[in-house]
Every structure is written in structure tokens, then in C-alpha cells.
PyMOL Python script that loads the backbone (N, CA, C, O; Angstrom):
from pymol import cmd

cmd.read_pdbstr("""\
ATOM      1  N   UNK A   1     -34.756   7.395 -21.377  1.00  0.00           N
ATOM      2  CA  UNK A   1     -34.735   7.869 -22.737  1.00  0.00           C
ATOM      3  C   UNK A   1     -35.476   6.889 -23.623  1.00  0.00           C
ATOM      4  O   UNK A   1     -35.570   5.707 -23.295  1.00  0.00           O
ATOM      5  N   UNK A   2     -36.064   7.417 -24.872  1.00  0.00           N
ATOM      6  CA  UNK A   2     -37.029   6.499 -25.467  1.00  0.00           C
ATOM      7  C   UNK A   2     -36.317   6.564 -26.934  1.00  0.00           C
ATOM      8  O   UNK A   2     -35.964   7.634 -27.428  1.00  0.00           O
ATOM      9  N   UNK A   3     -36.145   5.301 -27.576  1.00  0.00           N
ATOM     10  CA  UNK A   3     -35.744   5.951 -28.882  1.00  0.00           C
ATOM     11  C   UNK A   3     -36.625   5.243 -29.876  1.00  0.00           C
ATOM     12  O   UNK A   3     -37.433   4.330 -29.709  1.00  0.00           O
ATOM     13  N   UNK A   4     -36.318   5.796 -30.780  1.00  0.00           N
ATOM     14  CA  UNK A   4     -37.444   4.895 -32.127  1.00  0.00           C
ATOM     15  C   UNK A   4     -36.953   4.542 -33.240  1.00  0.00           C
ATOM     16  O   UNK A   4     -35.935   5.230 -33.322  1.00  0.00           O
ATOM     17  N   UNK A   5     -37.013   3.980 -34.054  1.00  0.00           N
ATOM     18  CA  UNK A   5     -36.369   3.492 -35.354  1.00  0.00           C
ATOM     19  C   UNK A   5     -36.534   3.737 -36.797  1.00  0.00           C
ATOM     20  O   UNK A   5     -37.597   3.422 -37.332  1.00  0.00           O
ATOM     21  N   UNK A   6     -35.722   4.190 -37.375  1.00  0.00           N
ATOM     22  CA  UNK A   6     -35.919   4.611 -38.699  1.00  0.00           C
ATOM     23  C   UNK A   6     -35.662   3.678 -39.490  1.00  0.00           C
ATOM     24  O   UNK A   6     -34.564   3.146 -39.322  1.00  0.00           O
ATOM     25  N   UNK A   7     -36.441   3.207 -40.479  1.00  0.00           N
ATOM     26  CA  UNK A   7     -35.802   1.798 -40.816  1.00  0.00           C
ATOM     27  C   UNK A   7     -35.355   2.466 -42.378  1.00  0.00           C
ATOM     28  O   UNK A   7     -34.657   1.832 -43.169  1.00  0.00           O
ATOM     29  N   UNK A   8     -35.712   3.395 -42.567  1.00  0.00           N
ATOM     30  CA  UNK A   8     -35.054   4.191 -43.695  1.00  0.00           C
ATOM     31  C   UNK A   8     -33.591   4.422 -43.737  1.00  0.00           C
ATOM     32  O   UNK A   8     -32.860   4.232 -44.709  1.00  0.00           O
ATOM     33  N   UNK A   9     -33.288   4.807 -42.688  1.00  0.00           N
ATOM     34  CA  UNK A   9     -31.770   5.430 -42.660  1.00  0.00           C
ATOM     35  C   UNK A   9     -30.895   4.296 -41.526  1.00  0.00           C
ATOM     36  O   UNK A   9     -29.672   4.396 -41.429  1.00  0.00           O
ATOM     37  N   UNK A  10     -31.557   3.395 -40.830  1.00  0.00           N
ATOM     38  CA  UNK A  10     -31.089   2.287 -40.294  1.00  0.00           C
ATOM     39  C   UNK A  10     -30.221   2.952 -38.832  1.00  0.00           C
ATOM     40  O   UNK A  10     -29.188   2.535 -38.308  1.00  0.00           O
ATOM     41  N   UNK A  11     -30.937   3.911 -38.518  1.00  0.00           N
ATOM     42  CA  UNK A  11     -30.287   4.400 -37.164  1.00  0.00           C
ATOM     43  C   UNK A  11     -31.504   4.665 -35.912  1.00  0.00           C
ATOM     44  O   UNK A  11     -32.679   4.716 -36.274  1.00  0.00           O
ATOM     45  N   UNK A  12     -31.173   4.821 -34.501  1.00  0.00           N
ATOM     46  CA  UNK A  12     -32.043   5.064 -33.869  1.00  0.00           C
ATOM     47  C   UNK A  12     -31.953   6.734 -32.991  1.00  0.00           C
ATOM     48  O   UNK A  12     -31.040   7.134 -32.268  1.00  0.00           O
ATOM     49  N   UNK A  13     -33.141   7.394 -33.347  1.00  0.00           N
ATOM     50  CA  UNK A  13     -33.171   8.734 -32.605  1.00  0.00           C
ATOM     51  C   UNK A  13     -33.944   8.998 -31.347  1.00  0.00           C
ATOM     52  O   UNK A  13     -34.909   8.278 -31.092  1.00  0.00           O
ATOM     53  N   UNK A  14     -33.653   9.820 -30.664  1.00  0.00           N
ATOM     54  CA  UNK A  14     -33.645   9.946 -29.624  1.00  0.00           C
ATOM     55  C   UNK A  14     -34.911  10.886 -29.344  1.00  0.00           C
ATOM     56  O   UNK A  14     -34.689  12.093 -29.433  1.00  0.00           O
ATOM     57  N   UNK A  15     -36.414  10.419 -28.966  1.00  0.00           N
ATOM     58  CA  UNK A  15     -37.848  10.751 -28.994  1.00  0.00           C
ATOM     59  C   UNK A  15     -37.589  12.099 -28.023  1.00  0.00           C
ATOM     60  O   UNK A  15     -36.745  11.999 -27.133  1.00  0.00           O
ATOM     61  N   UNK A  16     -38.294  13.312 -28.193  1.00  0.00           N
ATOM     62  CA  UNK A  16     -38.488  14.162 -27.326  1.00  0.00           C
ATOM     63  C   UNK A  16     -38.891  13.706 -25.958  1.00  0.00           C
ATOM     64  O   UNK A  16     -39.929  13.056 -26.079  1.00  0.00           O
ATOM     65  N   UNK A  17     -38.521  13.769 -24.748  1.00  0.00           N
ATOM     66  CA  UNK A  17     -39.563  13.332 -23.281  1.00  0.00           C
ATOM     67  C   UNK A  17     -40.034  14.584 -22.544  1.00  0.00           C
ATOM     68  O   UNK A  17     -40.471  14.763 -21.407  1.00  0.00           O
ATOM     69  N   UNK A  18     -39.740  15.581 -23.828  1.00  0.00           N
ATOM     70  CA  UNK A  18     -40.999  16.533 -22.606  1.00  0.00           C
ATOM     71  C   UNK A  18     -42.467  16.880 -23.657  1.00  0.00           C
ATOM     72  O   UNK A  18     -42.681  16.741 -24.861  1.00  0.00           O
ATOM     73  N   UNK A  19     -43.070  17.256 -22.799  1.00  0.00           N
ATOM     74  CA  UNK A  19     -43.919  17.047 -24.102  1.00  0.00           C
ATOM     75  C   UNK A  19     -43.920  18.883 -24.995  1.00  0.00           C
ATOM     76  O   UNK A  19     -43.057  19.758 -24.927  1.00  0.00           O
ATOM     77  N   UNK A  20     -45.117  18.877 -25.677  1.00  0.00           N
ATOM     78  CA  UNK A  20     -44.855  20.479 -26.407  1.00  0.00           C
ATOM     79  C   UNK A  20     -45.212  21.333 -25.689  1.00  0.00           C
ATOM     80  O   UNK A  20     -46.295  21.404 -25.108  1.00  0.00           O
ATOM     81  N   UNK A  21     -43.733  22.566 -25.639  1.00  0.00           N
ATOM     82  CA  UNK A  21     -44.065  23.609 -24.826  1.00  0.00           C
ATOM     83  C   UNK A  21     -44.708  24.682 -25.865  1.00  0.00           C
ATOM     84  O   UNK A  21     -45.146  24.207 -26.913  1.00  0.00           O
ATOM     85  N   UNK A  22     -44.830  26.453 -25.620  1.00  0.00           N
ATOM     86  CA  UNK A  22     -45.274  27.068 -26.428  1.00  0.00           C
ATOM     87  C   UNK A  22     -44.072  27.470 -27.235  1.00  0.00           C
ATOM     88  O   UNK A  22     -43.099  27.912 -26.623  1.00  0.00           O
ATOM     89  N   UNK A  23     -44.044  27.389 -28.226  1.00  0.00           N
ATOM     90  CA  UNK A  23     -43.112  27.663 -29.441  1.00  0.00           C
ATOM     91  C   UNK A  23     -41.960  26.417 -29.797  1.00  0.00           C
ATOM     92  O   UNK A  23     -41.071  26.524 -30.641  1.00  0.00           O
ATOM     93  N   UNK A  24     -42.164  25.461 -29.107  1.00  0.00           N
ATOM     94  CA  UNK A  24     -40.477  24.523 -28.920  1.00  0.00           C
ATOM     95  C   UNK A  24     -41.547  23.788 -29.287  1.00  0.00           C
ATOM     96  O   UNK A  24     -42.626  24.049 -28.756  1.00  0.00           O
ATOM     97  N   UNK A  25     -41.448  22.634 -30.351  1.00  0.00           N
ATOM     98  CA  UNK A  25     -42.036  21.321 -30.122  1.00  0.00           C
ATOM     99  C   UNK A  25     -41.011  20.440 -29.808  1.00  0.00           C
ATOM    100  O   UNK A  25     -39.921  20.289 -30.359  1.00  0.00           O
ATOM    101  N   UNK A  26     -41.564  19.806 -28.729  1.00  0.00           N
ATOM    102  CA  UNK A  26     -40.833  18.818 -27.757  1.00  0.00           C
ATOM    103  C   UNK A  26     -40.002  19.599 -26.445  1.00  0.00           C
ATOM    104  O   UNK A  26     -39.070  19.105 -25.810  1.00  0.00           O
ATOM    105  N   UNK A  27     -40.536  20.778 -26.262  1.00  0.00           N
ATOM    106  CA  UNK A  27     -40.400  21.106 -24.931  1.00  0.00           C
ATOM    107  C   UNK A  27     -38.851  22.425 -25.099  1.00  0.00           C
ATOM    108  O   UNK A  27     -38.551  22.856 -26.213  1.00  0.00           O
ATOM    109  N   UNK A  28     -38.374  22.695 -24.311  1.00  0.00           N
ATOM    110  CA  UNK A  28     -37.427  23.548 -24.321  1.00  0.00           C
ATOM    111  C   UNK A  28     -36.226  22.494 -24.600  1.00  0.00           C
ATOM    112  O   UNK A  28     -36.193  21.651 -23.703  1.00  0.00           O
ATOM    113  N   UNK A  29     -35.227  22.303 -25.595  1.00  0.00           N
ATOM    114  CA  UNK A  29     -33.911  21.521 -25.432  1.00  0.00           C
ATOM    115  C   UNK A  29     -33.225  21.198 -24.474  1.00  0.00           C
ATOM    116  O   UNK A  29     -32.247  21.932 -24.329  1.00  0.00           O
ATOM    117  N   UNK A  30     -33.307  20.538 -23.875  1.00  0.00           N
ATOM    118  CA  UNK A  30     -32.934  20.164 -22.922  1.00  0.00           C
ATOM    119  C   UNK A  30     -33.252  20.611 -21.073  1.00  0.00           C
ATOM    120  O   UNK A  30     -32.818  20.130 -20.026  1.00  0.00           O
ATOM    121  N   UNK A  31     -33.852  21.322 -21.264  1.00  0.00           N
ATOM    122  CA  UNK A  31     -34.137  21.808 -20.401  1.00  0.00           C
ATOM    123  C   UNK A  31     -33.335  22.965 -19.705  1.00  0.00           C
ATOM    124  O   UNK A  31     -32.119  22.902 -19.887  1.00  0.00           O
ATOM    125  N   UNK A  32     -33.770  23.962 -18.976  1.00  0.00           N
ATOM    126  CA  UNK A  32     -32.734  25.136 -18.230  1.00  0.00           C
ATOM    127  C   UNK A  32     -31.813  24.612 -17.701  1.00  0.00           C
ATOM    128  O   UNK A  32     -30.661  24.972 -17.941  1.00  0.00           O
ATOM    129  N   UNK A  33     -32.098  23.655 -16.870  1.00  0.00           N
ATOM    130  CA  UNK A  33     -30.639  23.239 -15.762  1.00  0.00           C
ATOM    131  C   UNK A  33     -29.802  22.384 -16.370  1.00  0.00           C
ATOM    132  O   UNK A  33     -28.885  22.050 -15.619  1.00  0.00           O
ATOM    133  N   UNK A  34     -29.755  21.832 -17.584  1.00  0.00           N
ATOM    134  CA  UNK A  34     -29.097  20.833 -18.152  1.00  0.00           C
ATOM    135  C   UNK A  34     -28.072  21.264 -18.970  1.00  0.00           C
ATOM    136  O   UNK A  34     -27.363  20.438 -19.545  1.00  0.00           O
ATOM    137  N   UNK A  35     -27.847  22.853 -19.137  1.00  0.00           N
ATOM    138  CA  UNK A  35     -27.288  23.549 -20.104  1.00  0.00           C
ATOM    139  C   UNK A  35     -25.557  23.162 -20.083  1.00  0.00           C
ATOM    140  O   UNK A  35     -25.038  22.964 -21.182  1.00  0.00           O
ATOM    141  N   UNK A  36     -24.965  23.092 -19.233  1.00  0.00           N
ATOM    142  CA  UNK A  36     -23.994  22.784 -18.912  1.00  0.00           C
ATOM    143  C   UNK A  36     -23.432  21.864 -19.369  1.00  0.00           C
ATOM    144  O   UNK A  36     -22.397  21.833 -20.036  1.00  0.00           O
ATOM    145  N   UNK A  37     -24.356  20.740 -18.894  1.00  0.00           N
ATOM    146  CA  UNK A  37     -24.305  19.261 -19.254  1.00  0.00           C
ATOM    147  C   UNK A  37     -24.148  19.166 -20.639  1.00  0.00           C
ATOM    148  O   UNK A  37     -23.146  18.699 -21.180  1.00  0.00           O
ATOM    149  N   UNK A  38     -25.427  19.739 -21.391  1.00  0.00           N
ATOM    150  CA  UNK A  38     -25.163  19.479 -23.346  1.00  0.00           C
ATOM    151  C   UNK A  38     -24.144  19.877 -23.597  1.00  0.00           C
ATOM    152  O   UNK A  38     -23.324  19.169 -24.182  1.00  0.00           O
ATOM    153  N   UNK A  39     -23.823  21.436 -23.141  1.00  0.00           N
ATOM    154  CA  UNK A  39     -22.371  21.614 -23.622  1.00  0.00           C
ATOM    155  C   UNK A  39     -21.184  21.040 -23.734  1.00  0.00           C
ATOM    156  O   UNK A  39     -20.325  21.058 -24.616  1.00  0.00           O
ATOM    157  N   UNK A  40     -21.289  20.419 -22.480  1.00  0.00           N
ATOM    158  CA  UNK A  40     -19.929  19.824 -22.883  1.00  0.00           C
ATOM    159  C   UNK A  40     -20.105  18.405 -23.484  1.00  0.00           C
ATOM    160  O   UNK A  40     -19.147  17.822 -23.992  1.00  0.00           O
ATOM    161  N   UNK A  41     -21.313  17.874 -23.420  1.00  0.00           N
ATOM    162  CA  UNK A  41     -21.216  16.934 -24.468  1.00  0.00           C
ATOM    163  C   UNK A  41     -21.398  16.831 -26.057  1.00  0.00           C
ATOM    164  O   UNK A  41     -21.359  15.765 -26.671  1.00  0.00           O
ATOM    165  N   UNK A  42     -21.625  18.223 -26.694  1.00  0.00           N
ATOM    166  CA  UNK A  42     -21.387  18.816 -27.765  1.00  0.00           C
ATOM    167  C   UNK A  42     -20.329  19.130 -28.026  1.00  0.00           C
ATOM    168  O   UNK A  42     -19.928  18.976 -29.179  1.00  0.00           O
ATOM    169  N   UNK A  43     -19.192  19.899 -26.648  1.00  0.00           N
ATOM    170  CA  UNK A  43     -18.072  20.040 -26.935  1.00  0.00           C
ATOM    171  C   UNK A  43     -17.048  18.395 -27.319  1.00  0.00           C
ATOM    172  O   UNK A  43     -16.039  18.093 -27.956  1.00  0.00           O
ATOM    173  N   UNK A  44     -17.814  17.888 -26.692  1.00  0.00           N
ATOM    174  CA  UNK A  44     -17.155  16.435 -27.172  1.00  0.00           C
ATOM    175  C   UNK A  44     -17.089  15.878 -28.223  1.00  0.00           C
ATOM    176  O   UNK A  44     -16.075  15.434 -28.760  1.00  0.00           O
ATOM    177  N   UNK A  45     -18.393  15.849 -28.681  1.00  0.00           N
ATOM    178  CA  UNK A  45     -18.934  15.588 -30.136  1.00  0.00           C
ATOM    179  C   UNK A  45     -18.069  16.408 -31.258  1.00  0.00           C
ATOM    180  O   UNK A  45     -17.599  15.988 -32.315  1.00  0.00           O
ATOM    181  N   UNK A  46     -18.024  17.498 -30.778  1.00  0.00           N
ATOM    182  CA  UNK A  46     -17.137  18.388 -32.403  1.00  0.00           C
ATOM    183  C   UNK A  46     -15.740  18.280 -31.698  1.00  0.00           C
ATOM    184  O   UNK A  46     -14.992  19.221 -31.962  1.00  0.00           O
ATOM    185  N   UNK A  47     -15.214  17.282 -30.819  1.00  0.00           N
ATOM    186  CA  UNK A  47     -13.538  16.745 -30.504  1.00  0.00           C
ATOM    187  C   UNK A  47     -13.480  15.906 -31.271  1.00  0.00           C
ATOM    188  O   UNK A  47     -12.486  15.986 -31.992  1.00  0.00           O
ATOM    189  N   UNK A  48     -14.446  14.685 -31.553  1.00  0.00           N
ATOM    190  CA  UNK A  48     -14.596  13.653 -31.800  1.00  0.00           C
ATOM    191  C   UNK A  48     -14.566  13.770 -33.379  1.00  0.00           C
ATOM    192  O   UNK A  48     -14.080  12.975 -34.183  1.00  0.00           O
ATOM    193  N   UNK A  49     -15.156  14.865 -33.590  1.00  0.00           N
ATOM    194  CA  UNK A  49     -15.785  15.263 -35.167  1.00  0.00           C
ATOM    195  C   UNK A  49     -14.486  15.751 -35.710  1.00  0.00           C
ATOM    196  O   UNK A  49     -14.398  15.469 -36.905  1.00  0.00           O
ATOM    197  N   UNK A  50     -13.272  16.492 -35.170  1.00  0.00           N
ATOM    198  CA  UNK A  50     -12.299  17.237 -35.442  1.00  0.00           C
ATOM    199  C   UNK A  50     -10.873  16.216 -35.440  1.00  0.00           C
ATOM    200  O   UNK A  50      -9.780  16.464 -35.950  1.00  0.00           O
ATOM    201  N   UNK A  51     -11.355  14.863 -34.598  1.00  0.00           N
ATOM    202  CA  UNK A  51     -10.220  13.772 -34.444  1.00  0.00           C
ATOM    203  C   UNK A  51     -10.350  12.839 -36.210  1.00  0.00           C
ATOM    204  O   UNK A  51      -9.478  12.170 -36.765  1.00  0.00           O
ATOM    205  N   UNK A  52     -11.667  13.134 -36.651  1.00  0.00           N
ATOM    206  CA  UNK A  52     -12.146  12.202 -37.448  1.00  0.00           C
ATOM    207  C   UNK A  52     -11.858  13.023 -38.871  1.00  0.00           C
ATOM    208  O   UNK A  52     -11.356  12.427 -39.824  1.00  0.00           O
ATOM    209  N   UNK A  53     -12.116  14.051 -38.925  1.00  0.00           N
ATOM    210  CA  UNK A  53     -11.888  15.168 -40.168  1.00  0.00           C
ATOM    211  C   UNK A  53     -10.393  14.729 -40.228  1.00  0.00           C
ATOM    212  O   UNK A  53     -10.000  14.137 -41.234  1.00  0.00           O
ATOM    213  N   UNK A  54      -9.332  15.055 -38.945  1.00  0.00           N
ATOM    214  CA  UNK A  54      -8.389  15.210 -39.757  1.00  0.00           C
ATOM    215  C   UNK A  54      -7.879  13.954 -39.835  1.00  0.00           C
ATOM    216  O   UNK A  54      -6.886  13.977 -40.562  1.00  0.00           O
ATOM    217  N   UNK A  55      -8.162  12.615 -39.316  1.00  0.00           N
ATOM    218  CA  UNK A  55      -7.652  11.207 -39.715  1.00  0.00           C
ATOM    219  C   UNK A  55      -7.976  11.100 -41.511  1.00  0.00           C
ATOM    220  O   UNK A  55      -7.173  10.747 -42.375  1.00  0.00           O
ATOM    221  N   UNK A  56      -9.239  11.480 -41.672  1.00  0.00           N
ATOM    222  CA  UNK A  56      -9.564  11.914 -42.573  1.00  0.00           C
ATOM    223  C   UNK A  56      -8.753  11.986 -43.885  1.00  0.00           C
ATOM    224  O   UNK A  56      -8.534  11.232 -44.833  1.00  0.00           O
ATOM    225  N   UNK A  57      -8.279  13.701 -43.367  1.00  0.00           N
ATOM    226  CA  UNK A  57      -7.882  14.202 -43.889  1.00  0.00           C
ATOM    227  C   UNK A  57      -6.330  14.049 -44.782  1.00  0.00           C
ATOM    228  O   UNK A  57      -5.966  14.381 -45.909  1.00  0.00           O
ATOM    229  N   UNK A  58      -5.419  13.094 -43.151  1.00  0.00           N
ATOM    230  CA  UNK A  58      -4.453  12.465 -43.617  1.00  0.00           C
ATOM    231  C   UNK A  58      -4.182  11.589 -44.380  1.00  0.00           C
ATOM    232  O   UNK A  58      -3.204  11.521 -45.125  1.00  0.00           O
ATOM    233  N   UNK A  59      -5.451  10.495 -44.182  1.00  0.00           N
ATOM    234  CA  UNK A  59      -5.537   9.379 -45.378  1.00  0.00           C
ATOM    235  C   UNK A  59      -5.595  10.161 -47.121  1.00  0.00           C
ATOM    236  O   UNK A  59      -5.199   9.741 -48.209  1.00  0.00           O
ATOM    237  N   UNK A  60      -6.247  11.381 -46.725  1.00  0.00           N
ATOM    238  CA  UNK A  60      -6.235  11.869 -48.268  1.00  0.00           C
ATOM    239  C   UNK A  60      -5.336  12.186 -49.010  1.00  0.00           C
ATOM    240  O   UNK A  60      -5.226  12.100 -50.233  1.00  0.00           O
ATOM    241  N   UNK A  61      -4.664  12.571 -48.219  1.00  0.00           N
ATOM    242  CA  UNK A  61      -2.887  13.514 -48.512  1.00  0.00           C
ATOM    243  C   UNK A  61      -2.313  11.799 -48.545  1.00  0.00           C
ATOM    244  O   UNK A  61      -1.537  11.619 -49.483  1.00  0.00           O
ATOM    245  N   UNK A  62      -2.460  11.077 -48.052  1.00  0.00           N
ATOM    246  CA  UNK A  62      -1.524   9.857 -48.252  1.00  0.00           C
ATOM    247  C   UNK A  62      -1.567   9.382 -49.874  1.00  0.00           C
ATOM    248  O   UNK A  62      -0.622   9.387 -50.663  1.00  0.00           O
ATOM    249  N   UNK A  63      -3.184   8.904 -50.158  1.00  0.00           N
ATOM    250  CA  UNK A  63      -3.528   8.619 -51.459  1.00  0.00           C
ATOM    251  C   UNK A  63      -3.197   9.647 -52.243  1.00  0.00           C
ATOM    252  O   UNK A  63      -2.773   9.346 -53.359  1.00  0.00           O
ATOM    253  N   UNK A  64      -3.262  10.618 -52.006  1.00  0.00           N
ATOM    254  CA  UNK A  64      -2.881  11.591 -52.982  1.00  0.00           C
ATOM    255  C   UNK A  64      -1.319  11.286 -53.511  1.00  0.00           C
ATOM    256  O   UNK A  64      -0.952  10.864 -54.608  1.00  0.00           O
ATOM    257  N   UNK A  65      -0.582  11.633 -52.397  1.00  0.00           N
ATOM    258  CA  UNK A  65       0.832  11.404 -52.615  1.00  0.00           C
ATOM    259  C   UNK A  65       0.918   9.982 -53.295  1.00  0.00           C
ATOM    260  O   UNK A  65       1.743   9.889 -54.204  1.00  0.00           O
ATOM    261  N   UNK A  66       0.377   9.165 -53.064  1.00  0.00           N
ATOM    262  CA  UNK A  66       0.619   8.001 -54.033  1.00  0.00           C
ATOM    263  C   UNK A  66       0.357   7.984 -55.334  1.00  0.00           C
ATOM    264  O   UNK A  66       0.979   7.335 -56.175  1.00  0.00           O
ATOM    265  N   UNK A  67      -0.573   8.702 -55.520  1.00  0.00           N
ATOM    266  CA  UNK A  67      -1.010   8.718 -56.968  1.00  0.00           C
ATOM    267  C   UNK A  67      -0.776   9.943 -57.873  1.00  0.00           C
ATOM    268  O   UNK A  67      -1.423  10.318 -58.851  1.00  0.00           O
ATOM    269  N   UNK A  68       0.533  10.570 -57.176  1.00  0.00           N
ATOM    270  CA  UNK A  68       1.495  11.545 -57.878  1.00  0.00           C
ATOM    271  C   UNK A  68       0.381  13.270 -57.730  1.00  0.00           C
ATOM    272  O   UNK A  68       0.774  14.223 -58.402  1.00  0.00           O
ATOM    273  N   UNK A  69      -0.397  13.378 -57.193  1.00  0.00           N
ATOM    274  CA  UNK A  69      -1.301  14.568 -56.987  1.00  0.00           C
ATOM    275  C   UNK A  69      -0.721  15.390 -55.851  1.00  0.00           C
ATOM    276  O   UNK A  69      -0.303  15.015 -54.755  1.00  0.00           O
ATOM    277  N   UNK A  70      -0.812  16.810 -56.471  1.00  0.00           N
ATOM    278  CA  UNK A  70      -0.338  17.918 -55.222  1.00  0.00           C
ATOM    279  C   UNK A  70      -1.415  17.363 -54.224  1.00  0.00           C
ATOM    280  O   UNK A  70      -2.371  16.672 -54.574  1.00  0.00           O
ATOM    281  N   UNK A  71      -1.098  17.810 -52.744  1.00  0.00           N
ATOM    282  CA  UNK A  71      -1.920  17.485 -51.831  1.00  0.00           C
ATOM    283  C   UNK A  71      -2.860  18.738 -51.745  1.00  0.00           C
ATOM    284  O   UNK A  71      -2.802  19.734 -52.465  1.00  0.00           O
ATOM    285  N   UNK A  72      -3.522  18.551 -50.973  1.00  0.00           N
ATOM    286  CA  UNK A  72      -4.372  19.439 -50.333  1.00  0.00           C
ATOM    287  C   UNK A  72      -4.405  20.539 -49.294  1.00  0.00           C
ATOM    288  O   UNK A  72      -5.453  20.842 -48.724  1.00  0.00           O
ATOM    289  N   UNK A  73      -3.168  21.175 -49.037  1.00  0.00           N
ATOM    290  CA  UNK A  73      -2.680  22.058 -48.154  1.00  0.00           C
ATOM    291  C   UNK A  73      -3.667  23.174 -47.762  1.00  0.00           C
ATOM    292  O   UNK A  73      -4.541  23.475 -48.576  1.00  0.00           O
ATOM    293  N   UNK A  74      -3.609  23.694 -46.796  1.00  0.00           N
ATOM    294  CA  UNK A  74      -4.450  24.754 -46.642  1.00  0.00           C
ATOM    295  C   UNK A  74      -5.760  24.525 -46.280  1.00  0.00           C
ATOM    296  O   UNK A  74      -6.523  25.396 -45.860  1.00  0.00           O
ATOM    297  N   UNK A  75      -6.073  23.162 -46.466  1.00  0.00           N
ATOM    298  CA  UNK A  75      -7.609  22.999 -45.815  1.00  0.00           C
ATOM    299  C   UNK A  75      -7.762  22.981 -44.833  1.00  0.00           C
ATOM    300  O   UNK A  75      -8.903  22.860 -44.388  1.00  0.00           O
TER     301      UNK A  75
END
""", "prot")
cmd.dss("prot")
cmd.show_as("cartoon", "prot")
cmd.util.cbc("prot")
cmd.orient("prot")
């Protein structure tokens, strides 16, 4: 994997390695046989994303409750 640097946003992304197919620039996503594979590491990613929303979410309802505010129910 090749990555490159944004010195704008101070993170590193992850360079296409196939090169341009017709209509995809940077090749088909991942490729046909790999489909499996992204999935479930997407499915991971929005676990990860859903562990973090609602830690989140609890810290908000905490401050809230401290500072005498209805919470946020229903979100």
C-alpha cells in the first residue's frame, strides 16, 4: 500500500494501486474478489463509528444533566 500526505489536513491517504480503469479512476474499488473482505471491514468501521456516537452521546446527556438542561432523548 502506498500512502501520501496531506499536510493540509495532517493525515495520510491511501493512493489508488490500480491504475485507471474505464469509468473508475483508480481502477474498480477494490477489486471483484476483495468484496467480502471491504465489507466487513466497513462493517467494522460503522461498529467503531456507532461505539463512538454513543460514548458520545452519553457524555452529552451527562453535561447536560449538570447544567440543569432536558437531555436529549430520542436521538
Amino acid at each position: 500500500m502506498n500512502y501520501y500526505y496531506l499536510p493540509i489536513t495532517d493525515d495520510y491517504r491511501q493512493q489508488p494501486t490500480q491504475p485507471f480503469g474505464p469509468g473508475f479512476p483508480g481502477g474498480f474499488p477494490g477489486g471483484f474478489g476483495n468484496i467480502q473482505q471491504r465489507l466487513e471491514q466497513i462493517e467494522r468501521t460503522l461498529e467503531r463509528h456507532n461505539d463512538r456516537l454513543n460514548r458520545l452521546n452519553r457524555r452529552l446527556q451527562r453535561v447536560e444533566r449538570r447544567l440543569g438542561f432536558q437531555t436529549t432523548e430520542g436521538f
